[in-house]
Each structure stands twice: as C-alpha cells, then as structure tokens.
N, C-alpha and C positions, 0 to 999 in steps of 0.2 A: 632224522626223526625228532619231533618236539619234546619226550619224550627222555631224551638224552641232552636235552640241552645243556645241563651242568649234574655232572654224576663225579660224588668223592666220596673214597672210603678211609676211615680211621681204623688203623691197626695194630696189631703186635706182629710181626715173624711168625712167631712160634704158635701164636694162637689158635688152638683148634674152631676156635669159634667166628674168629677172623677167615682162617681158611673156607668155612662153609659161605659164606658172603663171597670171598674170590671166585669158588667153584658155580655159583649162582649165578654169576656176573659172565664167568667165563661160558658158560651152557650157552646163556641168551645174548654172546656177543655185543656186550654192553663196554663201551670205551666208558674210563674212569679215570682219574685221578687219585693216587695212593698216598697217605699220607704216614707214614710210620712211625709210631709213638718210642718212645723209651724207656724201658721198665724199668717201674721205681719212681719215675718222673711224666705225672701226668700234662699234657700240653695245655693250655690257655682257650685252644681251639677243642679238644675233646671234655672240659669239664662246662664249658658255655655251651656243647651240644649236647651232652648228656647228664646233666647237673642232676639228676636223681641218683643213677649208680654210680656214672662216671669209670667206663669201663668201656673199652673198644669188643666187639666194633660198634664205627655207628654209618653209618649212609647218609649222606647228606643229597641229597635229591632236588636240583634245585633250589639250593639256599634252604631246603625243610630239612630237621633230621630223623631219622629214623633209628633205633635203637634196638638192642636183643639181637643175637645172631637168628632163632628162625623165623623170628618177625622179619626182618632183612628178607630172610630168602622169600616170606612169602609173599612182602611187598614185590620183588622183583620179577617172580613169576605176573602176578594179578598186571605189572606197571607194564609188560612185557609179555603180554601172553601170547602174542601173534608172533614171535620171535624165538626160533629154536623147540628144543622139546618141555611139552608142559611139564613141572615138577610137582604140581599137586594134582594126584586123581581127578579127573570130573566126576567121577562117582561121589556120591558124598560120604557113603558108609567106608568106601576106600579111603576119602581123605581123611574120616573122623579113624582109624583105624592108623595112618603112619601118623597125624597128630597125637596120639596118646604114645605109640613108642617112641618117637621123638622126644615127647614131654619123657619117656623112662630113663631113657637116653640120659638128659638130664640130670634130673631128680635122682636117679640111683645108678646107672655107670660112672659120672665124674666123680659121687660122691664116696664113691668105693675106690675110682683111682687114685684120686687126690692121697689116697693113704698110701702110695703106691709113692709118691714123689715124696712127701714130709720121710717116709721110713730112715731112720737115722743107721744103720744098719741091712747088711743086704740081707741077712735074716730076717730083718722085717719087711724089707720092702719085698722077699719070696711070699711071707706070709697074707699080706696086702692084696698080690698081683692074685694069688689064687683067690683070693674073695671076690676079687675083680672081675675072674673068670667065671665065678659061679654066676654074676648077674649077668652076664652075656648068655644065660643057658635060654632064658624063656626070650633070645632075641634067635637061638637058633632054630627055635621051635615057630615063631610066627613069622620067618624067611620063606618055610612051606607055602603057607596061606596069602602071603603079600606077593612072591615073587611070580606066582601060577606057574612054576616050572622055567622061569626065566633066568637069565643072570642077575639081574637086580631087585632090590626091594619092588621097584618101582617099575618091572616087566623087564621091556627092552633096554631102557636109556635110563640114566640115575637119575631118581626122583627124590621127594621130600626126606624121608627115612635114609636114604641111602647117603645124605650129604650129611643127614645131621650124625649118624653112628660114623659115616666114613672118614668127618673129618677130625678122627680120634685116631685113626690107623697108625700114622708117624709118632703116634706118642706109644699105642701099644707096640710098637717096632723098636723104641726107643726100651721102652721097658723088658721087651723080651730081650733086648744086649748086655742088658744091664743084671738082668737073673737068672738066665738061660733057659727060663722058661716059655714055652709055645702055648701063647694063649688061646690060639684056636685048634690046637693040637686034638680037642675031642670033642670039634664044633665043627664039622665035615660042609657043614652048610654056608657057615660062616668060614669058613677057613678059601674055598671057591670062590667066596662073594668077594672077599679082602682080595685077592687075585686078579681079577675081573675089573673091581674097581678103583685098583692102584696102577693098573696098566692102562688103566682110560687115559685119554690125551689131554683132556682139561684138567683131569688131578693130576697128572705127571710135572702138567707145567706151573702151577702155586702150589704143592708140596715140598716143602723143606725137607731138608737132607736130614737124615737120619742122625748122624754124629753130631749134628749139631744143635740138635734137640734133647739127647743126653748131655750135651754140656749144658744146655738151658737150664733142661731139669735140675740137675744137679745147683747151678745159682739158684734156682728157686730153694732147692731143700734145706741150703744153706742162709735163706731168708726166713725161713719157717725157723730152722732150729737158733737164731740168734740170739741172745740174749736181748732183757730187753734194756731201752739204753737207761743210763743211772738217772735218777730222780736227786732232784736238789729241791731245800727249803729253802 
C-alpha cells in the first residue's frame, strides 16, 4: 500500500501518550519503524520533527511529521480508513462527543494524575490518587451513553475515547501498587471497561509491564522533586 511507504514513530516506553499511537498503528496493521527516545535527553531527530513542544510522540509519515498523540491517532484512522476497525464514529455528534472526552482526558485526568507521581510522600500521593479518582467519575457516567451497552467506549472494537483514557490504564495500575488503592473500585462501569480493554490483543502486546512503570514513576518523581542545580555569577 502507498500509503505505508515510509511509517516511523518517536517514543518513550513509558509514555501513555506514545502508547495510544502504538495501539492505533497496531488496530490498522500498519508496519512502522520505532525509534525510542531517552528520558532526559531529547534526540536531534525528535526536536527537528517537533521543534514547537518537542515531546514524543511524533509520526513521521512519509518524511512529514505529524505531532500530538490524538492528532496521531486521528491522522491514522482518516490515512487508513479502509484498514481494520474505524476508531472515530462516522456519526458526527458521536465523533464530536468522544472528542470532547478525549480533550477531558487530557485537560483534567493527566492533570490530576501528574500529582499522583510528583507526591513526595505516599500520603500524598493517597491524597492525589483519590482526586484522580474523583475526575474519572463523570468518564463513568458517559461510558453509558458512548458504549450503547457494549464493551467499549466505542461499541464493539476500541475507538477514539477508548485509546485515549486506556492508554493511562498501566500508569493507574502502577499507582494503585504503589497506594493500595482501586481506582475503579466504585466505577463498576469503568472497572469492566479497564478488563475488557487490557485483555485486548493489540494492548496486550505495546503495554509495558506494570513494575516497570512504577520504577519509571518513581525517576520521574525524583526529577520533579530535585533541587535545582546551583547558580554561579
């Protein structure tokens, strides 16, 4: 396919964000090229493809790049639509509807987590994980209305919504080991979905292990809480 002529992704391991581009790629049976970056040390190759944030992932498509993990995904659906199952609704009100939770996704799940991994203390990071869990409430409540009684956000097979919250699962997994808290513990809807969509065969096989995303974590939290280095005149 023309199509595929030259497909490379920039990544992290660890990345949640990178993971939804693997799981997008892997839906539509797209051969790629992986390039794995070094945290802490950005490559030559990812700050000449994304010189505005400069932050994986990014999709290079053809010698073009492409940038934003659900920008990725949604490029790959549109670049790929006659290949595998579609990931955005043809309906439009359905697609403007997992685009806005996606955008929540975003915007207020990472921004609650993030406090989850900086907590310098596991009483804080208990304290974090439940605020966490509070903004996962109104994702359990429009799992009714998105899923029509299905398994997934997205009906039968994982769609747009379902990559962008699911490729968080390995970090909230990481975190309930880490506080012994069950984030989906009084999210019945979500807690089935998380099941369902961690057993899938395409997320089984670009999911990282669990343990080693609490060690992740943890070098990161230990990057957050550093000092910072000394100032000379």
């Amino acid at each position: 396919m023309a199509a595929e002529r030259e497909v490379k992704l920039l990544g992290l391991w660890a990345s949640p964000f990178v993971i939804r581009a693997k799981i997008a790629l892997a839906l539509k049976g797209v051969e790629y090229e992986y390039f794995e970056e070094t945290f802490g040390n950005k490559s030559e190759l990812l700050l000449k493809s994304n010189p505005v944030y400069k932050k994986v992932p990014v999709l290079i498509h053809n010698g073009k790049p492409i940038c934003e993990s659900l920008i990725i995904v949604q490029y790959i659906d549109d670049v790929w639509s006659g290949v595998g199952p579609s990931i955005i609704p043809s309906d439009p009100f359905d697609a403007a509807m997992v685009r806005f939770w996606s955008h929540y996704v975003d915007d207020k799940w990472f921004a609650s987590y993030y406090e989850v991994v900086k907590g310098e203390t596991r009483e804080a990071k208990i304290d974090a994980s439940r605020e966490a869990m509070a903004v996962l409430q109104p994702l359990e409540e429009a799992f009714e209305k998105q899923s029509k009684g299905k398994h997934f956000f997205g009906g039968e097979t994982i769609g747009f919504l379902d990559i962008a919250l699911g490729s968080c699962l390995v970090w909230i997994k990481a975190a309930e080991k880490i506080t012994g808290l069950e984030f989906f513990d009084k999210l019945p809807n979500l807690s089935a979905w998380a099941e369902c969509f961690w057993a899938h065969d395409v997320v089984k096989a670009v999911m990282p292990e669990v343990d080693a995303v609490v060690d992740f974590a943890k070098k990161i939290q230990a990057k957050f809480n550093s000092p910072p280095p000394p100032t000379t005149n």
